[in-house]
Each structure stands twice: as C-alpha cells, then as structure tokens.
C-alpha positions in Angstrom: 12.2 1.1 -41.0 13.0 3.6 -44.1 16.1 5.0 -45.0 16.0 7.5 -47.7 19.3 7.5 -49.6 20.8 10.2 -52.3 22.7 9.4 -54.9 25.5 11.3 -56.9 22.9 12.5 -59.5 20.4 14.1 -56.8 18.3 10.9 -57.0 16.4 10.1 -53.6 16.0 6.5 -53.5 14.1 4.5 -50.8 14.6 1.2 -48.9 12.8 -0.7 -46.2 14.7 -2.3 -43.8 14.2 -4.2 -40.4 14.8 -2.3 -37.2 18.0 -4.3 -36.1 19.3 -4.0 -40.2 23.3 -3.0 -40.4 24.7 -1.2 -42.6 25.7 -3.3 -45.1 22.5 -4.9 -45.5 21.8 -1.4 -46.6 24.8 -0.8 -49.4 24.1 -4.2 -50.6 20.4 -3.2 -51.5 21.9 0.3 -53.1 24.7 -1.6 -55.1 22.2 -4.0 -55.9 20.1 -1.7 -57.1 22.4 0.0 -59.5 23.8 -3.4 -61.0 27.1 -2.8 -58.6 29.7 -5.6 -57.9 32.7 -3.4 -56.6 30.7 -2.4 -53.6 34.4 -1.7 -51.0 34.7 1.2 -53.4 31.6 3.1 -51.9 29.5 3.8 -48.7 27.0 5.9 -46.8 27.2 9.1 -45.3 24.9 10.9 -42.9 25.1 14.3 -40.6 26.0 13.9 -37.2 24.2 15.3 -34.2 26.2 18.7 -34.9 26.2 18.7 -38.6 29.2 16.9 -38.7 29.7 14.1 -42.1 30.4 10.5 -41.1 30.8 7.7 -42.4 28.1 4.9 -41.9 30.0 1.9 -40.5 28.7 -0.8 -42.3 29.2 -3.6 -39.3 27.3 -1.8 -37.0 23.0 -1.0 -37.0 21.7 2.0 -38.8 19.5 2.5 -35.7 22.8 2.9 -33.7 24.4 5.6 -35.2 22.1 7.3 -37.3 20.2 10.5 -35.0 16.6 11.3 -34.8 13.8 8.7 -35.6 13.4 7.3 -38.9 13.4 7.7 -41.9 17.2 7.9 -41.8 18.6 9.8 -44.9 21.7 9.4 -45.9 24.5 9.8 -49.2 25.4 7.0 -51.3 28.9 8.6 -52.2 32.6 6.8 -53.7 34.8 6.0 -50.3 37.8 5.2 -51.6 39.2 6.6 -55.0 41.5 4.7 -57.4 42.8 4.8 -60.5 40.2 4.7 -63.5 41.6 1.8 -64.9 41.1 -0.2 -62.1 37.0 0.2 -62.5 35.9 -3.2 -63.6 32.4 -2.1 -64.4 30.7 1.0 -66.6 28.1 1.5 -63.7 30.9 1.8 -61.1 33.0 4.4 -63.4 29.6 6.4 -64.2 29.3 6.8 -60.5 32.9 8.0 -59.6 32.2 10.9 -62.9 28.8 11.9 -60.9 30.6 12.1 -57.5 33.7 14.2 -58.8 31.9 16.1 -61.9 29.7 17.6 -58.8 32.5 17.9 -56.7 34.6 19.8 -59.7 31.3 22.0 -60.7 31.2 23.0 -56.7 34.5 24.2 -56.8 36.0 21.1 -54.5 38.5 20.2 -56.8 40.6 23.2 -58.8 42.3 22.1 -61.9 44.7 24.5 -63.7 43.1 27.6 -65.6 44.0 26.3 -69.2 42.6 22.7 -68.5 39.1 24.2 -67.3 37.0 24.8 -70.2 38.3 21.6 -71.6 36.7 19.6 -68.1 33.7 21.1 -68.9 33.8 20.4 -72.3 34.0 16.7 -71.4 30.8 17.0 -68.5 28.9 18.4 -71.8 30.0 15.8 -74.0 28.9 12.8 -71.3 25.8 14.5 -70.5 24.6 15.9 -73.5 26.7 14.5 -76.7 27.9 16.5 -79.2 28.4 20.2 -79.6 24.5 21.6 -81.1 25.7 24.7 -83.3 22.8 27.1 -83.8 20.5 28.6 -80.9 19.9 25.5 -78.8 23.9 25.0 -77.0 23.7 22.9 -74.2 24.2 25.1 -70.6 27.3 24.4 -70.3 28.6 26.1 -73.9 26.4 29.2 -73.1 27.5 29.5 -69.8 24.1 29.5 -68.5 24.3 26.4 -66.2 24.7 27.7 -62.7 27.3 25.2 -61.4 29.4 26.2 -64.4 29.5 30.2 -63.6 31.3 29.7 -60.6 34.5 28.5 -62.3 34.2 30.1 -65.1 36.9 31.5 -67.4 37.7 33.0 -70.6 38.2 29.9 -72.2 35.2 28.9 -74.6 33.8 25.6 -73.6 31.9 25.7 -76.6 34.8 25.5 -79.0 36.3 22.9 -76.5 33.1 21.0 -77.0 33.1 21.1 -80.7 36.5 19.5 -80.7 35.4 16.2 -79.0 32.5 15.5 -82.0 32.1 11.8 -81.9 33.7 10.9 -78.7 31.2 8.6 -77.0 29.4 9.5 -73.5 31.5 6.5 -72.0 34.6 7.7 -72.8 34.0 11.2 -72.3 33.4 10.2 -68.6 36.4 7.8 -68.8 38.8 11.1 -69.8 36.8 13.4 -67.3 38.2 11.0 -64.6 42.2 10.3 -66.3 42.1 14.3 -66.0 40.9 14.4 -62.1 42.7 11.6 -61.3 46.3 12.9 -62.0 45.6 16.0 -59.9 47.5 15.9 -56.2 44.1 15.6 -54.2 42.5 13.1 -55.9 40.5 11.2 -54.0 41.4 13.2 -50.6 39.1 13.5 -48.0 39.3 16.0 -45.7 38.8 17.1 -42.3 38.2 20.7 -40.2 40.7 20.4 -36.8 42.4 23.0 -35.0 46.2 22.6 -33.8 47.7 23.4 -30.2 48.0 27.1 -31.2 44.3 26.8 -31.5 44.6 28.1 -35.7 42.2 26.4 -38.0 43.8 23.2 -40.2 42.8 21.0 -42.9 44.0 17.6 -42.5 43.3 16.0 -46.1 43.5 11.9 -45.9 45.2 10.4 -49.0 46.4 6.8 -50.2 49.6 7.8 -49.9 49.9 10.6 -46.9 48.3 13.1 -44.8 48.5 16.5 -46.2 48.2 19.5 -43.6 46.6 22.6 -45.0 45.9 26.2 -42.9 42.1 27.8 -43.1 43.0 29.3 -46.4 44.0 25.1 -48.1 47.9 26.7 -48.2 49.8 23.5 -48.0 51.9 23.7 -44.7 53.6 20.2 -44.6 52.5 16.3 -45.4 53.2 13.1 -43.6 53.8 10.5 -45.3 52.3 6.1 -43.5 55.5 5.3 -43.2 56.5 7.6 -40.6 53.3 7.6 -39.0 53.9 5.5 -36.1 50.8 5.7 -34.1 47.4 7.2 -34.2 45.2 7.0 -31.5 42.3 9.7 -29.8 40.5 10.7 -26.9 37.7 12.4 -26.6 38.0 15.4 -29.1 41.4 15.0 -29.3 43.6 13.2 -31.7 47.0 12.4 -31.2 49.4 11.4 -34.3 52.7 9.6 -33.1 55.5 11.0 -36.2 58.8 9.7 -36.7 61.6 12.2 -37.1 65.2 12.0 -37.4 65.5 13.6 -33.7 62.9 11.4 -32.7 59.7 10.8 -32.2 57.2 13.5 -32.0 53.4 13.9 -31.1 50.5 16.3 -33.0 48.1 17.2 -31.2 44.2 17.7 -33.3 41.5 19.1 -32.0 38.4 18.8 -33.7 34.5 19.9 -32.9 33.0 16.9 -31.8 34.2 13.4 -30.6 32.4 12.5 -33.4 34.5 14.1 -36.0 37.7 12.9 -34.3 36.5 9.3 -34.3 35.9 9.7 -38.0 39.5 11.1 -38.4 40.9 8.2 -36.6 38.9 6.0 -38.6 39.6 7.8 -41.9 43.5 7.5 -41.7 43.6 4.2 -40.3 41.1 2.5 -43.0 42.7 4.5 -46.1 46.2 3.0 -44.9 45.0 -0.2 -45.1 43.1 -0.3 -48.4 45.7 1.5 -49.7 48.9 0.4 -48.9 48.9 -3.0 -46.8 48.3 -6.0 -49.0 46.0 -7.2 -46.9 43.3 -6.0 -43.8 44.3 -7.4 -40.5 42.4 -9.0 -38.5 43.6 -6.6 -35.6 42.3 -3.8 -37.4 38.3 -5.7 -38.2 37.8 -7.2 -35.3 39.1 -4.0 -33.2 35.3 -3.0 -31.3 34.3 -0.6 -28.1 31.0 -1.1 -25.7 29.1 1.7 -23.3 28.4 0.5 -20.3 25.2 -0.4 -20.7 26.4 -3.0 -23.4 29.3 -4.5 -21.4 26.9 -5.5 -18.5 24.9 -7.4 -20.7 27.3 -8.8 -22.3 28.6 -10.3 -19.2 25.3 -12.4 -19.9 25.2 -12.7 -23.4 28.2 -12.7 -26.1 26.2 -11.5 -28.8 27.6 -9.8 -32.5 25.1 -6.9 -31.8 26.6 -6.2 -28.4 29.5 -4.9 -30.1 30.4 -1.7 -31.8 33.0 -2.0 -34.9 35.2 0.5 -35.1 36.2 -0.2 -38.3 34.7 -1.6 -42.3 37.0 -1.7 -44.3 36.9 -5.9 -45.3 39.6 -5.6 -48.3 42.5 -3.8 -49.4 42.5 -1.9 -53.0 44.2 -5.0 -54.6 41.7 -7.8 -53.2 39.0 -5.5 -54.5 40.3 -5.7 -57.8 40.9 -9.4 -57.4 37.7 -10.5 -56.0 35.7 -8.2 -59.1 37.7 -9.9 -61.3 37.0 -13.5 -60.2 33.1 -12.6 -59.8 32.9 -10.9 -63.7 34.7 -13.7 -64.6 32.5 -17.0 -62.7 29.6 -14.7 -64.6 30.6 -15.1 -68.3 32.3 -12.0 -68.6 35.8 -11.1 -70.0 37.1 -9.0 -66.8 39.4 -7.0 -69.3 37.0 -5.8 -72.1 34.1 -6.2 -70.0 31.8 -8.2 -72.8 30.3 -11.4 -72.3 32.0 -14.6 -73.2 30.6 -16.8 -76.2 30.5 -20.8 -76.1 32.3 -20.6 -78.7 35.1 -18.6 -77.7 35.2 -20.3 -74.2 35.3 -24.2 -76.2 38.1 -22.8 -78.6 40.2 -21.1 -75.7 39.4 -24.6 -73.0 39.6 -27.5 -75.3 41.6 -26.1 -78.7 40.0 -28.9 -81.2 39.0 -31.5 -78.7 35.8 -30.9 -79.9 32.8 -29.5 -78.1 31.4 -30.2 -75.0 28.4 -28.8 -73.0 28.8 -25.9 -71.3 27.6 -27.1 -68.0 30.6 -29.4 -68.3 32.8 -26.0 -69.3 31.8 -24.6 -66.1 32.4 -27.6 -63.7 35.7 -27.6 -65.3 36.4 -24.1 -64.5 35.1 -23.7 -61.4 37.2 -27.0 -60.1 40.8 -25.1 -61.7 39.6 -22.5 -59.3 38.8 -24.0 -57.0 42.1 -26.0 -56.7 44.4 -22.7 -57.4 42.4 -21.3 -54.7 44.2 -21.1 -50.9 43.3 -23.7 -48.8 43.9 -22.1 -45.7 41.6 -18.4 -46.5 40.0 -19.9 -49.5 40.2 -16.2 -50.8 43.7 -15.6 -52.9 45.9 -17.7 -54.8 48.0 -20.3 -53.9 51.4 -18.8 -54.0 54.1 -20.4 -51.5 56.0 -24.0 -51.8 56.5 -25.3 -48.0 60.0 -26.7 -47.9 60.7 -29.7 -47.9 57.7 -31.4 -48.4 57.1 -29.3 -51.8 53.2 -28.7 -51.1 51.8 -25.8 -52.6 48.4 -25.0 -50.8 48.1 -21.2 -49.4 49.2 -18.0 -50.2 51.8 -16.2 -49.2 50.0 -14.1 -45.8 48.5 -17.4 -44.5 52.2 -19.0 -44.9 53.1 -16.8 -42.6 51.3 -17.8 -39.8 52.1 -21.5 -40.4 54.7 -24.0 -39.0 53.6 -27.2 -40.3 52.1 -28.0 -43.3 48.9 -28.6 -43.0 48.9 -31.6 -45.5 51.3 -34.3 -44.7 52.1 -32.3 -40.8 55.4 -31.9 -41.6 57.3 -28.9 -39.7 58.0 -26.3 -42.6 61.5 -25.2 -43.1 61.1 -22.3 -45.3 58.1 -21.3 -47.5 59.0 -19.8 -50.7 57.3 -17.8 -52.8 56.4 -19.2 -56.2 54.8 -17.7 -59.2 51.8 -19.0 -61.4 51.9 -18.9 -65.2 50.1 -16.2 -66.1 47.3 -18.5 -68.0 46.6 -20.3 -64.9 46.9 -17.4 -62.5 44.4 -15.2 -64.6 
C-alpha cells in the first residue's frame, strides 16, 4: 500500500508499505529518509472520520486507524517540543524551525508586538540570507509574502533584517527557536471540548500542565500533573480527577467525537510521561483495548496484531537525549559539537602516548567500556546503584527497584544506594 506523507516544508513524499505495516515501520522510513536519529521527538498525523487531527499510533497498523482506502495521507509533524539545546542533530532542529516558523506565520503562536518584525527578520535570514538592498528584497522585507501580511506591524522587517548581516542560516534557525521556545505555549498542543455548562474550551496540553482557555484562548485556570490524580474517558466524555485542598474534584470534557476524546486522553497521559517521569512504565505501553470481533479470536490465537495499543510513547524526554547521544557517539561523532571524531583525536584522548593502535581495536575497546557501564538488568541506562552488602554495582537505579536479591552472587539486598559515575566514564 501507499501512504502519502507531508512534511513541514509542503513536501509530499511517498512510501510503499505492506498491507499489515504499523506505524512505526512508517516513521522509521520518513526519519530515515531525512537522515533522522531522534525519531520519539516526531510522528504522524491524519484526519479523522469527522475532520478531527490524530495522532497515528505508531504500535498499531496504518490500515487500522487510517479511513478510506489507500493511499493514506498523512503529516509528518514535531510531537513533543523541547528545549533547542537538547536537539542533537542540524536535521532535527531544521525541522522543529519549519513546524513552528509555519505555525508562527499562521498566526498559531503570538509573540509580543516589539519582538515581531525581529521573528521575521530571523525566517528571512534562514531562508534567504542576508538583507539584498536595492529592488530585489526578499518577501518578507517588502511585505509581500502572504503568510507575513497577516501579522504584520509597523515594525520594518527590513531594517531588522539588515541587522543580522552575516549571521549563518543555521543559527538564524537556532535563534528563531530560543525566541519561540521561551514563550508560555511552546510546544502546546491543543484541543476543542466543551464543559458541563455546555461553553466552548480550549484545553492546551503542556510538559508542565494543562492550561484551560474559553472560545476566545482567554486563560481561565491551569492544572498543574501533580494534582492531576486521574484521567480516564468514556465515550465522548472525559473525566479529569483534580486534587484540591477541599478535596477531590471531577471535570467533566465533552468533546465531538470519541475520537477526539481518546486523543485527549492519550495526549495528557503521554506528554506526562515524556515529560516529567524518568522513565515510561510498562503499565502505561503495554496498556491495549480489543472489539469484539478481536477478543473472540483471540480466544484462539494470542497474536501482537490482535491488539490495539493505546499508547507510543517508548521513552521519556531524558532517555531520548540519552539514547541520541550514545548512537552519535558509537558513530564517530562528538554528541556535543556535533563533528566527526578524528583517529587522531580518539588515540590521543584513549591511549595519551601509549602509542597508536588500530582503530578497529579503538572501537572494541569502546564498545566493551560500554558495554560493561551498561545495566545488566535493561541493558539500556547506566549502572547507577551499589546493592548492599555484597557491593555489586550492575543496574540502574529503576531496575533496583524492582529487585531483592542481587542477581550476581543471589544475595538478599539490604539497601541499594545510589552511586555516581565520574563524569569521563559516565559520558
């Protein structure tokens, strides 16, 4: 089958898949594609069967979700925002400054009046380099470019321009984002839902809290994850379980479609755990729902495709960063200033005048210090946890947690504490 994918610059991309493909399969090709490692910071949207905009969920078949016969088209947009200097990769930032320099240029995102011009000055100087004086200004200085008129202002763009002579594309982009990214909705996604008086509301989905708006985005109260005690739905309905000082209280949502209040349910329960748990439970993965047709027949056969995940999220915002780090770095590249190692910088950091060695022995040698600092429980993190008394140090901290004996010498574990790496052998 074909599925017919846009991306943040208006490109229409296609891939070929096979009829039972999932999701990811599909995201991997796109990242792929565009030279992508930090894949967890983006996914796929499509329209619903009532124009509604979900979420592909990456653990489940395109066929399954997807309406209508393909081609399936769908939106290759960012998913979760973070800060810009957690993007390991130039590809990855470039991306998040299409998604959000169309969002900004749509009006999505409202910055204050006297930092406008200079916003746009910073889309010009990405796109088009430096300020052209004479008759040919780019259409952003002469106000020509349509996207631009809608916000526009009294400022001059064009002088705004002219200051950032010399600044580079890639750090043009890099400012555009430091600017968005220090605004309060950042990185919000939002949702259409009406309460129990039946008045229209905006619930807007942050890392940090829900923000309630009214129809006209006039900010009527937030709710921070910590007092968020439960979230659950039914039907069109979902119900949000708040902790208050005179107890507990329930708010009632009501959005258009069951649809829509699935993908709020999922939306506030996957931002909460990229965002603020240090790691995704397997409670929340492995959590999946069945029609009827699928739970007869999987009363005769347990398969993976029987089931429908609820949610995708496979890592929190910190594992992301982690894992990108450890793949840029296993590829010969310096995770920090993002350029390629040399030989000869790898043999004078490694072996300090013990002479030179082949490189294939470099590697070995690195990828067994790994290999060892690596948990030997998750095989993921770092070892970071001394079982007392036996002194082994062979997990991290989470999968401590869910041990009583140490799984080297058997010995019942009396406390695990946490121990730190030096910083040279932790990075």
């Amino acid at each position: 089958m074909w599925c017919f994918v846009s991306l943040p610059d208006s490109v229409i991309t296609e891939f070929e898949l096979t009829e039972k493909a999932l999701g990811q399969q599909l995201l991997d090709q796109v990242c792929q594609r565009l030279g992508i490692i930090e894949v967890d910071y983006f996914g796929l949207q499509f329209s619903g069967p009532k124009g509604e905009t979900l979420w592909l969920n990456t653990r489940n078949r395109i066929s399954r979700q997807v309406s209508g016969n393909p081609p399936y088209r769908l939106s290759f947009r960012v998913k979760f925002f973070v800060q810009p200097h957690f993007l390991l990769q130039d590809s990855s930032r470039h991306l998040y400054f299409l998604h959000l320099k169309k969002d900004f240029t749509d009006g999505k995102i409202t910055s204050l009046q006297s930092r406008i011009a200079h916003l746009y000055a910073l889309i010009a100087q990405a796109l088009n380099g430096d300020h052209t004086d004479g008759h040919s200004p780019c259409s952003y200085c002469k106000n020509s470019d349509g996207e631009c008129r809608k916000n526009w202002t009294s400022d001059s763009v064009a002088t705004a321009h002219a200051k950032l002579r010399g600044l580079k594309p890639s750090t043009a982009e890099y400012e555009f984002l430091k600017e968005l990214a220090d605004l309060e909705n950042y990185g919000t996604e939002f949702h259409t839902a009406r309460n129990t008086e039946g008045n229209h509301s905006n619930i807007g989905v942050s890392s940090k809290e829900l923000r309630i708006y009214d129809a006209e985005f006039n900010f009527v109260e937030s709710i921070s994850y910590n007092g968020l005690k439960m979230a659950t739905h039914t039907g069109k309905i979902l119900y949000l379980t708040i902790m208050g000082c005179d107890g507990d209280h329930i708010l009632e949502l009501k959005l258009h479609t069951q649809g829509a209040a699935c993908a709020l349910y999922r939306s506030i329960t996957e931002y909460h755990a990229f965002y603020r748990c240090e790691t995704v439970r397997n409670a929340v993965k492995c959590q999946f729902t069945r029609d009827f047709k699928e739970t007869f027949f999987s009363l005769f056969n347990e398969e993976e495709s029987d089931k429908k995940y609820i949610f995708d999220v496979r890592r929190t915002c910190k594992e992301v960063y982690d894992h990108c780090r450890r793949v840029l770095y296993n590829q010969g590249y310096d995770p920090i200033h993002m350029v390629p190692y040399t030989l000869e910088q790898n043999v004078s950091v490694q072996l300090e005048g013990n002479g030179i060695e082949q490189e294939s022995e470099l590697k070995e040698k690195l990828n067994k210090m790994e290999h060892d600092l690596r948990c030997k429980i998750c095989m993921d993190a770092d070892i970071s946890t001394v079982f007392c008394p036996c002194g082994h140090m062979v997990s991290c901290d989470v999968c401590a947690d869910q041990l009583e004996m140490c799984p080297v010498c058997r010995s019942s574990i009396g406390k695990a504490q946490k121990a730190f790496l030096p910083v040279t052998m932790a990075t």
